[in-house]
C-alpha positions as CSV (number, residue, x, y, z in Angstrom):
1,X,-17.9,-9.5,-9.4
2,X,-19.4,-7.0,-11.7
3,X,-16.3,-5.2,-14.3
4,X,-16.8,-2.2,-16.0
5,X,-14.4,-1.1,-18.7
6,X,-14.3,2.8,-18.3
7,X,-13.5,5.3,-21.1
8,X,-9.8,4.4,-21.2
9,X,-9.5,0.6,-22.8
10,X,-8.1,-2.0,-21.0
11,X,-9.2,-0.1,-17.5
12,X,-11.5,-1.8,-15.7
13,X,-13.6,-0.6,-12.6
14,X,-14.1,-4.1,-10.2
15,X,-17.5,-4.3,-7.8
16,X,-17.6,-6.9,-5.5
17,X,-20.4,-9.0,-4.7
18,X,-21.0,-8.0,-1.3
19,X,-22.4,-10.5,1.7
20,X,-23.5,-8.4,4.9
21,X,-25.3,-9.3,7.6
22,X,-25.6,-7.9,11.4
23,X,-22.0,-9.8,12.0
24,X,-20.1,-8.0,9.5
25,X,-19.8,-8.4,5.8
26,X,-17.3,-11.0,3.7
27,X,-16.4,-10.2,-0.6
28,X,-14.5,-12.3,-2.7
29,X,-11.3,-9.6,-3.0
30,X,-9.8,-11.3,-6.0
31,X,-10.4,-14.8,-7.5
32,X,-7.8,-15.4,-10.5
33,X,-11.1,-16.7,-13.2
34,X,-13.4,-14.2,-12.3
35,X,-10.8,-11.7,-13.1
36,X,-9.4,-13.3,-16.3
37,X,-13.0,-13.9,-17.8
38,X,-13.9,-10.0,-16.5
39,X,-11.0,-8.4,-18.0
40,X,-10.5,-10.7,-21.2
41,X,-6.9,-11.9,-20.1
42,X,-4.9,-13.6,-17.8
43,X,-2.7,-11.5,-15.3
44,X,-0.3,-12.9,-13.5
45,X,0.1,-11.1,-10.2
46,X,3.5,-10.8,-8.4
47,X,3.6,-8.0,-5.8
48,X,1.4,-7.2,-3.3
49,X,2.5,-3.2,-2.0
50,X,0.2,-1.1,0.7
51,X,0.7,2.3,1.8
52,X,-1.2,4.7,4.9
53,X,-1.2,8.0,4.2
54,X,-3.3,11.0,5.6
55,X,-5.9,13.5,4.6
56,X,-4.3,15.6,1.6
57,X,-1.7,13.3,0.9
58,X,-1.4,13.1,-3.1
59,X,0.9,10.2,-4.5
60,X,1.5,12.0,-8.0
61,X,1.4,10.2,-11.1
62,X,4.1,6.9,-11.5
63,X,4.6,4.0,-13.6
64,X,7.1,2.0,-14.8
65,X,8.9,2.2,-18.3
66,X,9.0,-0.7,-21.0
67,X,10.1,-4.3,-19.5
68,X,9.3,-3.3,-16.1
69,X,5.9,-1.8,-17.2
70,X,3.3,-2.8,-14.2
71,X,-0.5,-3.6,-14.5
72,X,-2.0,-2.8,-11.5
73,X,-5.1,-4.0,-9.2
74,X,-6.0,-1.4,-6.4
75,X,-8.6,-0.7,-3.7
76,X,-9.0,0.7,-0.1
77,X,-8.8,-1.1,3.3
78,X,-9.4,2.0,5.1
79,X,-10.9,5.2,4.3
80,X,-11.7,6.9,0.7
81,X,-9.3,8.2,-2.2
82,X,-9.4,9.0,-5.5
83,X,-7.8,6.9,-7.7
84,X,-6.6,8.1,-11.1
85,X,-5.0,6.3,-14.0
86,X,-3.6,8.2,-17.0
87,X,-3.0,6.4,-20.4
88,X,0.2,6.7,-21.6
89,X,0.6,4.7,-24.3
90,X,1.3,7.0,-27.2
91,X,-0.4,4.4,-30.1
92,X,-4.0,5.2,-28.0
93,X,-6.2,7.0,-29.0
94,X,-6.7,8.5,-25.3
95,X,-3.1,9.3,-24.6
96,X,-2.9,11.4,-22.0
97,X,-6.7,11.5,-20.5
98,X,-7.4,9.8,-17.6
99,X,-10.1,8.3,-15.0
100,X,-10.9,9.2,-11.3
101,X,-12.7,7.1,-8.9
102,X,-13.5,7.3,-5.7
103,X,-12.3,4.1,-3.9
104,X,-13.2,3.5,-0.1
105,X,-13.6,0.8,2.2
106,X,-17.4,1.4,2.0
107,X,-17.9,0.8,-1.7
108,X,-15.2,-2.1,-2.1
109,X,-14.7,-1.2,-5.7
110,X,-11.5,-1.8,-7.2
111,X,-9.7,-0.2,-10.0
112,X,-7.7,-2.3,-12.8
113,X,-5.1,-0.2,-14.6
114,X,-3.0,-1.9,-16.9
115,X,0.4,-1.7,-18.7
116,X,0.9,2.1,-20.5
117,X,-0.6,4.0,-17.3
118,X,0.6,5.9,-15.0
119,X,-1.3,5.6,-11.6
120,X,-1.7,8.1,-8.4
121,X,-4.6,9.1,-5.6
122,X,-5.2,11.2,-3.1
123,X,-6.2,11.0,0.5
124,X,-10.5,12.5,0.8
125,X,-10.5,10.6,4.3
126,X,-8.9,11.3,7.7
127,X,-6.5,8.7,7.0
128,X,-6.3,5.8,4.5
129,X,-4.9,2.5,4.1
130,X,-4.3,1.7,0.1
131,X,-3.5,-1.8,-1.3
132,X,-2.1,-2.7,-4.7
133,X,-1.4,-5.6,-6.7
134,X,1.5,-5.4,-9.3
135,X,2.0,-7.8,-12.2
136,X,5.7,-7.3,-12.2
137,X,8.4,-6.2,-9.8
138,X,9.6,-2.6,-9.1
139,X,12.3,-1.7,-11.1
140,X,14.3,1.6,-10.0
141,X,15.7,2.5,-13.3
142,X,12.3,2.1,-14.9
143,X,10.6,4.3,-12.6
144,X,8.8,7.9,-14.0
145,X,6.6,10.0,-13.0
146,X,4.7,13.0,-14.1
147,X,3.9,16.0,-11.5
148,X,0.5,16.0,-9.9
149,X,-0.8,19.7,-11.1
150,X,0.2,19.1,-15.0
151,X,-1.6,21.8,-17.0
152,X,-2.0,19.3,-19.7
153,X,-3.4,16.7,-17.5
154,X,-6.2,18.9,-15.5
155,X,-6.6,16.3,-12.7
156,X,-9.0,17.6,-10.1
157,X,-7.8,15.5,-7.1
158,X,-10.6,17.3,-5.1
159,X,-8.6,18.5,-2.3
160,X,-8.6,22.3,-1.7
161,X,-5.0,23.5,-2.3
162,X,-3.7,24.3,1.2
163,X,-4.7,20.8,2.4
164,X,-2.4,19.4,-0.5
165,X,1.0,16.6,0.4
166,X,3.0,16.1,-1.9
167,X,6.5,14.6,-0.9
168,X,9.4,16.0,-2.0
169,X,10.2,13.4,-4.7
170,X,6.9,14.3,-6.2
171,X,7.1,17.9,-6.2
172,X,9.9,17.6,-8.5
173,X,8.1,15.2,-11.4
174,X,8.0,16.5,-14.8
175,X,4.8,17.2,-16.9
176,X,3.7,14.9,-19.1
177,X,5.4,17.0,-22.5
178,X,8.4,16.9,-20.6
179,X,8.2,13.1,-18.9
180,X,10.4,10.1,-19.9
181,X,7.6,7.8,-21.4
């Protein structure tokens, strides 16, 4: 597995080692050392949560708020998005700039966003199936978001804007001068 810290520190892009042949293909997903030695620390992983969604579907921007704060591990079954991960953490030097990437089921990568980010994609396929691994469990009361089409945040989800859905919950998210972080 090749890892690929990206502009934002402690975000990693993940590429599998890929075995295909005319049968199919098989990749190691996730293997505990790799991952530790790739990323420089140990994650302990306690939530697996998948979502389908359709073409145009954006899930805006959430995280989780101080004990509850979730490091994430995401990729595609089925289909393409693109991922995005904001920092948040006010102490970094990035706060408030984040990453897209285009994750599919044909390039197998996988996106590591850690602690301090918020995290949301958007659906470039006919349908997609989109798999995350949490290091800590959803808390309610912990929960914020930050509206998809922040000024400040200038996140091109590249979706034309009458194919944009967003649920309700989402259309109501503050921006990120005005979120809880």
């Amino acid at each position: 597995m090749k890892f690929t810290e990206t502009k934002l520190k402690g975000c990693f892009v993940l590429e599998p080692k890929v075995f295909a042949d005319d049968r199919g293909y098989f990749f190691e997903s996730f293997n505990k050392g790799a991952f530790t030695s790739g990323i420089g620390k140990s994650i302990n992983f306690v939530q697996d949560n998948q979502s389908y969604s359709t073409y145009g579907v954006i899930r805006a921007i959430h995280y989780q708020l101080g004990e509850h704060a979730q490091a994430k591990l995401a990729r595609v079954l089925s289909g393409k998005v693109l991922d995005v991960a904001v920092d948040l953490r006010k102490s970094s030097p990035t706060f408030g700039e984040h990453i897209a990437i285009e994750l599919s089921e044909e390039n197998k990568k996988q996106l590591f966003i850690p602690r301090g980010f918020g995290h949301g994609f958007s659906v470039l396929s006919d349908t997609a199936e989109f798999f995350y691994k949490c290091d800590n469990y959803y808390n309610k009361e912990s929960e914020g978001g930050i509206i998809y089409n922040d000024s400040t945040l200038q996140i091109d989800w590249n979706l034309a804007p009458e194919d944009i859905k967003v649920s309700d919950k989402d259309l109501f998210l503050p921006t990120l001068n005005e979120a809880r972080l």
